[in-house]
MDTraj code that builds the backbone (N, CA, C; nanometers):
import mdtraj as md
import numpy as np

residues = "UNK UNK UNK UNK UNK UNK UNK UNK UNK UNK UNK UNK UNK UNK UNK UNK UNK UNK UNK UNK UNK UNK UNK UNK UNK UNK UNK UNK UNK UNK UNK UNK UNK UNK UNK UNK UNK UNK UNK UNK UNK UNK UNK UNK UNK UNK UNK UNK UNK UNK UNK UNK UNK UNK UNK UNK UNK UNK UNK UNK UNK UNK UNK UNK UNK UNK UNK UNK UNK UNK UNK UNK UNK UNK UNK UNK UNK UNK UNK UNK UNK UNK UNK UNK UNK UNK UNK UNK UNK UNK UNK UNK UNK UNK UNK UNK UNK UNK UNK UNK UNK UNK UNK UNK UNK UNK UNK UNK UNK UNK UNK UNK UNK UNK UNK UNK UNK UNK UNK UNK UNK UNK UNK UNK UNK UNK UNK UNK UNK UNK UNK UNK UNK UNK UNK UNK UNK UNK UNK UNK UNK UNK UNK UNK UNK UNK UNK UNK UNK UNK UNK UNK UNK UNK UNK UNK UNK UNK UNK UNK UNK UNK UNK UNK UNK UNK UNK UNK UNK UNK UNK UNK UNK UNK UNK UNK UNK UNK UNK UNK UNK UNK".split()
xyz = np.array([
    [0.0457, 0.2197, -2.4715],
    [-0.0250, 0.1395, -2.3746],
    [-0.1096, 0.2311, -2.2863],
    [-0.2164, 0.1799, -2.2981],
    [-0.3286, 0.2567, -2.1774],
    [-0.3231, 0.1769, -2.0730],
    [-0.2657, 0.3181, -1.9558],
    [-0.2847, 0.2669, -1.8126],
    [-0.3761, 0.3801, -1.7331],
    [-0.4232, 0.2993, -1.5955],
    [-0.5126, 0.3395, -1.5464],
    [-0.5560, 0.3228, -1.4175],
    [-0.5951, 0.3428, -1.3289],
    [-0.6271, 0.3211, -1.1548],
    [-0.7372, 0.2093, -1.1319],
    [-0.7595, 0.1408, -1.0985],
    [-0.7935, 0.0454, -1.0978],
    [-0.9414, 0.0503, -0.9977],
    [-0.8991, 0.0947, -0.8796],
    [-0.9878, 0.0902, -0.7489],
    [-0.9537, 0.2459, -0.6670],
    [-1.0443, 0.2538, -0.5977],
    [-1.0303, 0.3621, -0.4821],
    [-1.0650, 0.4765, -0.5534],
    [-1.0450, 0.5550, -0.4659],
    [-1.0942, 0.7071, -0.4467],
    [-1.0303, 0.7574, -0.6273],
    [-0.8583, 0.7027, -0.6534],
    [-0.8695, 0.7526, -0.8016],
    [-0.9052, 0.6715, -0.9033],
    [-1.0143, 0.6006, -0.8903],
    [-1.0546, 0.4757, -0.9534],
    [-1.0789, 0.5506, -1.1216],
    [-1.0236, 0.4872, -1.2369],
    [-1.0272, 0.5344, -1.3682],
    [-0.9736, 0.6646, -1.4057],
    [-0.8675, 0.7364, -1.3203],
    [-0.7628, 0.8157, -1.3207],
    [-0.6808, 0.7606, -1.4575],
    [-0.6656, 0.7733, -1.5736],
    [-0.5564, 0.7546, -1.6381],
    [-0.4265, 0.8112, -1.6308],
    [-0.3058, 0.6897, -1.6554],
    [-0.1662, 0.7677, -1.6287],
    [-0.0791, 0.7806, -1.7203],
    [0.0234, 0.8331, -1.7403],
    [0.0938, 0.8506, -1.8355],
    [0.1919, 0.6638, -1.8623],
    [0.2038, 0.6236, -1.9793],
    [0.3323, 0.5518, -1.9388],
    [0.4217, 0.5853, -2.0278],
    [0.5405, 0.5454, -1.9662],
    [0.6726, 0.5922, -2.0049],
    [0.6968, 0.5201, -2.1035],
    [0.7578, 0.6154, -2.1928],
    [0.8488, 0.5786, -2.3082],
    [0.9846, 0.5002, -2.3417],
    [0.9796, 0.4282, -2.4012],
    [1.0995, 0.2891, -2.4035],
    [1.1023, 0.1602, -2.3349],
    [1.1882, 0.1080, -2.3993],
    [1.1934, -0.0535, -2.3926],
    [1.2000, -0.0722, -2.2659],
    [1.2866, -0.0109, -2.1811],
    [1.3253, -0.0801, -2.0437],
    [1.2139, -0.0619, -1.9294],
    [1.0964, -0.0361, -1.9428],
    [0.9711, -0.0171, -1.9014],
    [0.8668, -0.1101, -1.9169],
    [0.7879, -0.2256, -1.8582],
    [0.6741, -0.2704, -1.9445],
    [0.5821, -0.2440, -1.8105],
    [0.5084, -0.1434, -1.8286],
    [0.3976, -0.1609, -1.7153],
    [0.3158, -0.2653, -1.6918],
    [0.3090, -0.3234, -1.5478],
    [0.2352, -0.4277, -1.5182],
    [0.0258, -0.4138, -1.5806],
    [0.0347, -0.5065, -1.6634],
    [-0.1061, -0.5201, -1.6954],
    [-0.2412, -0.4849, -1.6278],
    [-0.3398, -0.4209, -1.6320],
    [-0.4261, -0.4102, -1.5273],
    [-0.5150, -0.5675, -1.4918],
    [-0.5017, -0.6359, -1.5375],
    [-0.5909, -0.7932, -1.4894],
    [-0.4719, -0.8079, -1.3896],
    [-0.3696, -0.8370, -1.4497],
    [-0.2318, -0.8416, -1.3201],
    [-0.2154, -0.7780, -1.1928],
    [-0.2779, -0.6570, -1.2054],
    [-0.2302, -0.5373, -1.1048],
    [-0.3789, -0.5728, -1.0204],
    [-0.4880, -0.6172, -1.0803],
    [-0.6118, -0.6532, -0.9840],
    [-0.5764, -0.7528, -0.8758],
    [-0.5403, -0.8677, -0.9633],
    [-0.4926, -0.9933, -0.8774],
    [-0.4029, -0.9472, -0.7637],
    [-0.3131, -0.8679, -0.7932],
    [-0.2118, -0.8405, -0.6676],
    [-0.2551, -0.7998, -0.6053],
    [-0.3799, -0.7098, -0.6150],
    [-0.4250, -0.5634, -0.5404],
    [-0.5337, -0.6867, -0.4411],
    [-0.5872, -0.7748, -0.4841],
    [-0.6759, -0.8729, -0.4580],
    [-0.6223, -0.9799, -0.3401],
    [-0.4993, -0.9697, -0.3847],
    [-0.4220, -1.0888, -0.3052],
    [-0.3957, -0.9998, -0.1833],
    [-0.3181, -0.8915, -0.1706],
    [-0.3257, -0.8036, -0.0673],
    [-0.4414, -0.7793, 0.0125],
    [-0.5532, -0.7391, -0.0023],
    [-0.6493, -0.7380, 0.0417],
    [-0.6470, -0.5799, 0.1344],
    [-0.6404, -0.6169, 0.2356],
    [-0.6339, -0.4866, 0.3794],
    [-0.5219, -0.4383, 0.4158],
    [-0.4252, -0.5287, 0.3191],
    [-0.2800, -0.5233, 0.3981],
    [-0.2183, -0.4195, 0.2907],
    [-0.2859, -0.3359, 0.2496],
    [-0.2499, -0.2336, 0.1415],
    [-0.3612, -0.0974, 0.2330],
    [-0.4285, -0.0875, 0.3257],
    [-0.4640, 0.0028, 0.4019],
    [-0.3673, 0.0408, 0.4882],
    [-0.3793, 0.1896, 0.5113],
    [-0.2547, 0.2590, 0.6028],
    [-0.1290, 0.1785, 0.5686],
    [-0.0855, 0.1706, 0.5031],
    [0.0550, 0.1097, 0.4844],
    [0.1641, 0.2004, 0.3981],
    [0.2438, 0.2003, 0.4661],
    [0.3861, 0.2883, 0.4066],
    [0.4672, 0.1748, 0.2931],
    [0.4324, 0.2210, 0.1892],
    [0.4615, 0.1839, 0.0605],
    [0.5874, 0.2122, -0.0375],
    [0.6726, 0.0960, -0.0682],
    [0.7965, 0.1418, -0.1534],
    [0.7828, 0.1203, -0.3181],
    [0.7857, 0.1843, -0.4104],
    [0.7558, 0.1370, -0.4933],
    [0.9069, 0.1336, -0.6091],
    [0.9612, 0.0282, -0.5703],
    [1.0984, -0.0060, -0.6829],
    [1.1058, 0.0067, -0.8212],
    [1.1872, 0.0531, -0.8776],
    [1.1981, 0.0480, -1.0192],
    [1.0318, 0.1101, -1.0923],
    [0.9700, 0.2153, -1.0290],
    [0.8369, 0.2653, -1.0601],
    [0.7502, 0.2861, -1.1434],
    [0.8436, 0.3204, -1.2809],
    [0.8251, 0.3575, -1.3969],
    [0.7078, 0.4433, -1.3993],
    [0.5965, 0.3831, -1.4052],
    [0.4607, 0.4947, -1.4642],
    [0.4366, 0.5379, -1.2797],
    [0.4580, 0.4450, -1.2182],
    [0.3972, 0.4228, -1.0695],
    [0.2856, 0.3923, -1.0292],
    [0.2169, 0.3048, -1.1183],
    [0.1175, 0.2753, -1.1856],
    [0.0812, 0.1942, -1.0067],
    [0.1706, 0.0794, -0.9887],
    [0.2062, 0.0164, -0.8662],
    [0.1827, 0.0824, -0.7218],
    [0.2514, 0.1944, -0.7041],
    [0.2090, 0.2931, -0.5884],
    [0.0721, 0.3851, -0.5713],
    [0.0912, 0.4485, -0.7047],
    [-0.0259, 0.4824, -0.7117],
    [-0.1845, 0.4224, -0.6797],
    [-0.2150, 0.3174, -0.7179],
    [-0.2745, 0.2172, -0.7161],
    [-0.2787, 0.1890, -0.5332],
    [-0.2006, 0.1833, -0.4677],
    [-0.2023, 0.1603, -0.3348],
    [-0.2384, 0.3118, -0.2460],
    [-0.1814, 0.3921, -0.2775],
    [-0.2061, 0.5185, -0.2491],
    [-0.3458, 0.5491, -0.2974],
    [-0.4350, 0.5189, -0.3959],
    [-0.5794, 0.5099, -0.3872],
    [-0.6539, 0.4056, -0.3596],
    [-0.6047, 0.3085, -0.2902],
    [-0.7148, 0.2187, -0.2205],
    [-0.6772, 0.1874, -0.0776],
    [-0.5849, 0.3080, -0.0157],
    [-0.5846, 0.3429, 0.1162],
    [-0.4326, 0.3218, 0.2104],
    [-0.3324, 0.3516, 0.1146],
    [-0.2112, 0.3298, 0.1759],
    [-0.1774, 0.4767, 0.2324],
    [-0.1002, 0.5093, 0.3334],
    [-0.0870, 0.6047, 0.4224],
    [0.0226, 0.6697, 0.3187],
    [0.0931, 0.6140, 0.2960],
    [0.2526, 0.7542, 0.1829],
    [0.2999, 0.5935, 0.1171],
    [0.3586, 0.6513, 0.0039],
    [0.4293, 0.5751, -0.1101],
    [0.5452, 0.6850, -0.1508],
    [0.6661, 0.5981, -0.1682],
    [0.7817, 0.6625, -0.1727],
    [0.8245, 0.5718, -0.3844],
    [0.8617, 0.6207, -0.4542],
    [0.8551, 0.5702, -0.5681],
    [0.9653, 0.5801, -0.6219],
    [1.0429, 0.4823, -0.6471],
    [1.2284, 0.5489, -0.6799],
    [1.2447, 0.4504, -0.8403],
    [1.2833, 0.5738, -0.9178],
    [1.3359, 0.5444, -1.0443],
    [1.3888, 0.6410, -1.1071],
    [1.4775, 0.5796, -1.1771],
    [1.6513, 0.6534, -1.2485],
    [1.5966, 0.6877, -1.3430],
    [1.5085, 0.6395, -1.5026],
    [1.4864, 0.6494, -1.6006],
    [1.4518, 0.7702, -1.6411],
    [1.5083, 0.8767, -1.6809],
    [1.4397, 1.0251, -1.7467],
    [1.3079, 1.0036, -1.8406],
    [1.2930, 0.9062, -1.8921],
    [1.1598, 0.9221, -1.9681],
    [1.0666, 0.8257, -1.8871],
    [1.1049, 0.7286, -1.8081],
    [0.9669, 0.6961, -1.6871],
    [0.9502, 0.8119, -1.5380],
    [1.0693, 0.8404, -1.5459],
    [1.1000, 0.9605, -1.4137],
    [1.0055, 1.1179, -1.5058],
    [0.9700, 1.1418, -1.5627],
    [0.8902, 1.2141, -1.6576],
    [0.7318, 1.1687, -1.6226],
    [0.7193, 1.0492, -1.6508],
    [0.6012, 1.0169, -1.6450],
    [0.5298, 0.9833, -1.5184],
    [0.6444, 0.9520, -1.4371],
    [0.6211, 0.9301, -1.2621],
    [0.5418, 1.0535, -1.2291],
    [0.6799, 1.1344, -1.2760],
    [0.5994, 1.3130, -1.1918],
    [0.4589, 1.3673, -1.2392],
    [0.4361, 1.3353, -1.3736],
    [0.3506, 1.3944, -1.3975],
    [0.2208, 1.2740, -1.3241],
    [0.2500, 1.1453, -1.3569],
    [0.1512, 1.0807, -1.2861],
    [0.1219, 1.1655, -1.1221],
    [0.1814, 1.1355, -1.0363],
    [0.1760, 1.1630, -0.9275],
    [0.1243, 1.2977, -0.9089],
    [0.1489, 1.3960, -0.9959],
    [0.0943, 1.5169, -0.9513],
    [-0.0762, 1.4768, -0.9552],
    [-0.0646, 1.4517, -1.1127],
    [-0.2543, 1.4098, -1.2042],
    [-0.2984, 1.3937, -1.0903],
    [-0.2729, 1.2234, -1.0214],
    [-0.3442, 1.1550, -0.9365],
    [-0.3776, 1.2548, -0.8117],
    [-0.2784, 1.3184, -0.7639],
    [-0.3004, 1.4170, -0.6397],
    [-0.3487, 1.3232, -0.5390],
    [-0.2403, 1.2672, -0.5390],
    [-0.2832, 1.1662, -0.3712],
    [-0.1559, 1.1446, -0.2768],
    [-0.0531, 1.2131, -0.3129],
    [0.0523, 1.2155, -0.2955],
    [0.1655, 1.1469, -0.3273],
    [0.2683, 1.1209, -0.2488],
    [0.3884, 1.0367, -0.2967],
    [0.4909, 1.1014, -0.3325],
    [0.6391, 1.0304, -0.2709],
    [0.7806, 1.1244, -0.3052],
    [0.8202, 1.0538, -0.4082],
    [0.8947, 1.1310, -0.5122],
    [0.9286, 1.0643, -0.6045],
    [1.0982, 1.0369, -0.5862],
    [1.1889, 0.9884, -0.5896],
    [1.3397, 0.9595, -0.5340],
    [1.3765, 0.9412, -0.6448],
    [1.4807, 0.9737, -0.7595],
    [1.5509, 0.9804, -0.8878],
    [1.6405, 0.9065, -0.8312],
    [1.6753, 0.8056, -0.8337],
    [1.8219, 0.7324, -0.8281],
    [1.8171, 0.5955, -0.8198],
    [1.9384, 0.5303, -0.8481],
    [1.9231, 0.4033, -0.8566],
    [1.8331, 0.2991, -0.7410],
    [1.7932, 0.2321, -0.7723],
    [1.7603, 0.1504, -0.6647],
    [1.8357, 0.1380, -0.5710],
    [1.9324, 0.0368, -0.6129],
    [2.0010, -0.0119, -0.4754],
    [2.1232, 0.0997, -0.3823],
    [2.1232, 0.2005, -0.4486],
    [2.1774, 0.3388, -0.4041],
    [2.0582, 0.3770, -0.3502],
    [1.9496, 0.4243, -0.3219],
    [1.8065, 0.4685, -0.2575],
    [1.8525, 0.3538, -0.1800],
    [1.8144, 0.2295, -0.1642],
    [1.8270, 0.1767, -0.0406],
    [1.9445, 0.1212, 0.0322],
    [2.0694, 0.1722, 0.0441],
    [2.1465, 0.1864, 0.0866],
    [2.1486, 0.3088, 0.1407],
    [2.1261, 0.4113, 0.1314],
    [2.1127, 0.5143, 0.2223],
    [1.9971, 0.5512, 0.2833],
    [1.8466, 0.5098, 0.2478],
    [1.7045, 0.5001, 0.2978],
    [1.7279, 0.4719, 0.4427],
    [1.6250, 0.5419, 0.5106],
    [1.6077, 0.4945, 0.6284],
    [1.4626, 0.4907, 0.6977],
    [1.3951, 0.4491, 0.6040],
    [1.2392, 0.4395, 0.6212],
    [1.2384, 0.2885, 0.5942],
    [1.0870, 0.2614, 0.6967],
    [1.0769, 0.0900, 0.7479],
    [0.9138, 0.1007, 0.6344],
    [0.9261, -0.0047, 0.5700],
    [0.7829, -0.0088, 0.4749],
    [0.6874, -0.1260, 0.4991],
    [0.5760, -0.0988, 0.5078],
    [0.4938, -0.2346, 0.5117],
    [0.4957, -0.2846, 0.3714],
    [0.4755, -0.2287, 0.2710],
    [0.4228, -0.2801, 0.1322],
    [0.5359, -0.2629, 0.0643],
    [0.6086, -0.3443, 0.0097],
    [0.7039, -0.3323, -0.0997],
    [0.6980, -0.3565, -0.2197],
    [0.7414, -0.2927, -0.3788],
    [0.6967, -0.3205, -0.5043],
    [0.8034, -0.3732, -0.5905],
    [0.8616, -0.4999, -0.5721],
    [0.9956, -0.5156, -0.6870],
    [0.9273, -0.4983, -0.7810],
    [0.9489, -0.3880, -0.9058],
    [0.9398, -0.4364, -1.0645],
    [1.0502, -0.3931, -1.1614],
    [1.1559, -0.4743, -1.1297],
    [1.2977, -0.4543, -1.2226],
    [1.2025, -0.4823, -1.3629],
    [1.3117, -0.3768, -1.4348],
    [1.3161, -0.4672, -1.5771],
    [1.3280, -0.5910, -1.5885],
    [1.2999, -0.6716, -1.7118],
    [1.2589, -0.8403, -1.7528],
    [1.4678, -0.8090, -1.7833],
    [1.5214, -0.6987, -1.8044],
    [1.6490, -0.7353, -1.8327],
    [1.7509, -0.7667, -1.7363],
    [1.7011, -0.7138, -1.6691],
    [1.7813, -0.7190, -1.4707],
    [1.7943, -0.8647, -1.4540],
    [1.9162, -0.9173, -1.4266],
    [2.0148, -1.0198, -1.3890],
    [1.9514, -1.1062, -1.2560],
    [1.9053, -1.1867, -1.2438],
    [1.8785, -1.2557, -1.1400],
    [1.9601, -1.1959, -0.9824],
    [2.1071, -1.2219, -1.0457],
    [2.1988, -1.2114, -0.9149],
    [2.1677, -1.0265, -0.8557],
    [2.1362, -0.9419, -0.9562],
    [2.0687, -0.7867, -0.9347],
    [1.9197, -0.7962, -0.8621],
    [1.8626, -0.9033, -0.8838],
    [1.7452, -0.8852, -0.8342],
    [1.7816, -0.9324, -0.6478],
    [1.8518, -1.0422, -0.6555],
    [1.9169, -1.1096, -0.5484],
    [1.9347, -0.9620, -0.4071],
    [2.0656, -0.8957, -0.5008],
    [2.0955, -0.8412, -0.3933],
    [2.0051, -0.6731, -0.3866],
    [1.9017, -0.6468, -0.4640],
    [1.7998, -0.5519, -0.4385],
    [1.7282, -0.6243, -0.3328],
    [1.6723, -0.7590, -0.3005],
    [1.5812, -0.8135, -0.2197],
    [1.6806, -0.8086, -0.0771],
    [1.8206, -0.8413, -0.0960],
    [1.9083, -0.8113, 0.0417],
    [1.8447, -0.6823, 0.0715],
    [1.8857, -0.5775, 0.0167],
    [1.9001, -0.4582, 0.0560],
    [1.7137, -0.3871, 0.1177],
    [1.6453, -0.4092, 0.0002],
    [1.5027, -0.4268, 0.0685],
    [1.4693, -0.5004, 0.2214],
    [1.4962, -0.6280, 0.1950],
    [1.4890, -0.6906, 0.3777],
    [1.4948, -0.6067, 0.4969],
    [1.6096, -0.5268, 0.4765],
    [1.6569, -0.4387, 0.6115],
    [1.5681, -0.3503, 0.6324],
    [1.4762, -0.2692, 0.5043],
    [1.3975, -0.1707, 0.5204],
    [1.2318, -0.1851, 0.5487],
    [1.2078, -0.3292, 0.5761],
    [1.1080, -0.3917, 0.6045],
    [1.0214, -0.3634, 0.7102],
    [0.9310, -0.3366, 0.7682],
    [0.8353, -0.3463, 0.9082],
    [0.8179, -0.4836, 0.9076],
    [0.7811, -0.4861, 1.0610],
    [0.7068, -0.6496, 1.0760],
    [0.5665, -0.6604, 1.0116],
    [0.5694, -0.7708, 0.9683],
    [0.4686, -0.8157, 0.9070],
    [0.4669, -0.7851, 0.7959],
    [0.5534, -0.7209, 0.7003],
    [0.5924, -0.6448, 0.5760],
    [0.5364, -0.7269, 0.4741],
    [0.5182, -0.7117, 0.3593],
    [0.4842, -0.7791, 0.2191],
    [0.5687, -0.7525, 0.1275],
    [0.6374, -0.8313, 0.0031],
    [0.7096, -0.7809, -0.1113],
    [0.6539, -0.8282, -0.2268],
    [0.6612, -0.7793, -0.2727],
    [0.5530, -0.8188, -0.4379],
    [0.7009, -0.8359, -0.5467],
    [0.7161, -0.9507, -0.6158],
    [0.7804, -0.9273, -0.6913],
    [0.7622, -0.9645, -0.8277],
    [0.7502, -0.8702, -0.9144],
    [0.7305, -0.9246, -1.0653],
    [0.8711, -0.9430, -1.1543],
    [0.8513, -1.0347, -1.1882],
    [0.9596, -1.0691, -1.3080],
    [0.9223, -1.1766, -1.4159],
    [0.9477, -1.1819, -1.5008],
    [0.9224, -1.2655, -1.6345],
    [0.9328, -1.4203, -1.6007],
    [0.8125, -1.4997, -1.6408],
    [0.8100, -1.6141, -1.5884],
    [0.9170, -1.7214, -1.6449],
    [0.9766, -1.8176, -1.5725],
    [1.0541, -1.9032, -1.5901],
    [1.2061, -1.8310, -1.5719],
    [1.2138, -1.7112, -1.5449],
    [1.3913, -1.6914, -1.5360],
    [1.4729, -1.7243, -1.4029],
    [1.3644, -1.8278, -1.3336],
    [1.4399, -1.8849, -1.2180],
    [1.4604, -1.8122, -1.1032],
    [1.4438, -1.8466, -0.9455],
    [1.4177, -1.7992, -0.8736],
    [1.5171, -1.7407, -0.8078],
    [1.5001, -1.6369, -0.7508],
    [1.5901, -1.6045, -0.7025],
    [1.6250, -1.6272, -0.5167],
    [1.7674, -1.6205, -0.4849],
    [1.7911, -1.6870, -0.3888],
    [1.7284, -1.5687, -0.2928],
    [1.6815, -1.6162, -0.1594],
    [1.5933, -1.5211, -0.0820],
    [1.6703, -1.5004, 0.0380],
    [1.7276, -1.3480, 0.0607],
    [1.7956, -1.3460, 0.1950],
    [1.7374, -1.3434, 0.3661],
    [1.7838, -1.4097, 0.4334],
    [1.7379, -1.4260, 0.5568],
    [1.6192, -1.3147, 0.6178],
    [1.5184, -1.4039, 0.6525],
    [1.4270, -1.3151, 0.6927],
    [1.3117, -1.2741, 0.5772],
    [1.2617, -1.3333, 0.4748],
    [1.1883, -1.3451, 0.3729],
    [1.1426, -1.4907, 0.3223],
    [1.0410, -1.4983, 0.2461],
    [0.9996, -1.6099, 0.2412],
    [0.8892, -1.5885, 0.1616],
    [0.8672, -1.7144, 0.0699],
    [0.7334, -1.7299, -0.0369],
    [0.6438, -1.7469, 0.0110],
    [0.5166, -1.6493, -0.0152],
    [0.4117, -1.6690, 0.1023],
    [0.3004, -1.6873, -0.0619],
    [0.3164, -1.6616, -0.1502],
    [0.2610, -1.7247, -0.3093],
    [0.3410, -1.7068, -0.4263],
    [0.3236, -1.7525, -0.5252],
    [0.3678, -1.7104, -0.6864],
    [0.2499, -1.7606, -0.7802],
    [0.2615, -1.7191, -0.8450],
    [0.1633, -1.7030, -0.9904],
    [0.2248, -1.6676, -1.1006],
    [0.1346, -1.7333, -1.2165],
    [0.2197, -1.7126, -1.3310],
    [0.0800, -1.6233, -1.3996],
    [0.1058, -1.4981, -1.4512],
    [0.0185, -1.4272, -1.5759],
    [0.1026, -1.4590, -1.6979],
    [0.0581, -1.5134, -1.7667],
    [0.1120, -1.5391, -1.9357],
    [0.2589, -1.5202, -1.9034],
    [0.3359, -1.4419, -1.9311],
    [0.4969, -1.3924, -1.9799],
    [0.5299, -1.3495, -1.7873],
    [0.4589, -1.3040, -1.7085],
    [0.4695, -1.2275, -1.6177],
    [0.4730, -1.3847, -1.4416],
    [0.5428, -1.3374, -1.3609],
    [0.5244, -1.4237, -1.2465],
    [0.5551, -1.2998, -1.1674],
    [0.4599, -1.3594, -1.0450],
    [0.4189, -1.2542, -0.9480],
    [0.4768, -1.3289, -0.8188],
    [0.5761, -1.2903, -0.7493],
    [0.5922, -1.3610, -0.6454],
    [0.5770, -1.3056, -0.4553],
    [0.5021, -1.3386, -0.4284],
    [0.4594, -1.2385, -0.2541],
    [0.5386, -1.3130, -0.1929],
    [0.6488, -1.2300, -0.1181],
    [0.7159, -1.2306, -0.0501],
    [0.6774, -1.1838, 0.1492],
    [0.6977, -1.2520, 0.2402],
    [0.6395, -1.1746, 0.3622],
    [0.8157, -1.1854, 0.4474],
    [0.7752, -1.1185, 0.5561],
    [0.8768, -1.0769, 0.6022],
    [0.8638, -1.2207, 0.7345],
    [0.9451, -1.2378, 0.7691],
    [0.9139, -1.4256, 0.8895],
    [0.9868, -1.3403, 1.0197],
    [0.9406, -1.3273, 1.1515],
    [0.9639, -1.2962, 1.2395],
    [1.0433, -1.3589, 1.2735],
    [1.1471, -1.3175, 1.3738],
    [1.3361, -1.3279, 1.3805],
    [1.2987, -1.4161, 1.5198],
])
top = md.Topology()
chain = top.add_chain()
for i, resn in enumerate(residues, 1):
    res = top.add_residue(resn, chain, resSeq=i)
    for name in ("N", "CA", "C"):
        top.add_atom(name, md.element.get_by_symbol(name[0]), res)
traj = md.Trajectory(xyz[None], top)
């Protein structure tokens, strides 16, 4: 699969993507729309990018004007392709090796922009309590992007989050999540 930067300063940067099943990088018509739907709210913004794989997701925000992107994934052959992405691009970004919901259980950074992209194999009730654990690490006014395979049913949303859109791309649903003032 050819992936690639979409907009900004690394606009047509190609990236590596990672090897194996448990990976499907988000499409670039897909990754426009999101980037589209965001608009400004992806400028200066401290960026998490979940389950990262290529980091295709952060990256992408980190060249059309996000302040730092933090990118956390376990996978040795997408964690391969992260690093080398991130160096290529040279726009920065930490890369964090470890599970998700272990990274945010001990994290203590507040993010405007958040990136769910579990695997299509990840369990609803896993996605559930990654979005708990995300909530807490939120800024006001925060955004969560969440992709998962369309029709596998929604997942329950913990206090303090809320559907602000969803969309369906073919196989893919995109759901924006905002953070609702307490």
């Amino acid at each position: 699969m050819r992936l690639r930067i979409i907009a900004g300063r690394a606009k047509g940067r190609r990236l590596r993507a990672p090897a194996g099943f448990d990976t499907r990088p988000m499409m670039d018509r897909v990754r426009e729309a999101v980037f589209s739907s965001l608009g400004s709210a992806v400028e200066g913004a401290a960026v998490l990018d979940l389950y990262a794989g290529s980091g295709s997701l952060g990256l992408e925000a980190l060249s059309r004007g996000a302040a730092s992107a933090v990118f956390v994934e376990r996978g040795r052959e997408a964690l391969a392709a992260l690093r080398a992405n991130v160096a290529a691009v040279g726009l920065g970004g930490r890369v964090a090796a470890a599970p998700v919901d272990a990274f945010l259980e001990r994290d203590a950074g507040a993010y405007d922009l958040v990136f769910v992209d579990p695997p299509y194999a990840r369990s609803l009730a896993s996605v559930e309590t990654t979005l708990g654990l995300v909530a807490a690490r939120l800024a006001g006014g925060a955004i969560v992007v969440l992709h998962r395979r369309a029709g596998e049913g929604e997942p329950l949303l913990p206090p303090g989050l809320a559907v602000a859109d969803r969309r369906r791309y073919g196989d893919a649903e995109i759901t924006r999540l905002t953070k609702e003032d307490a």
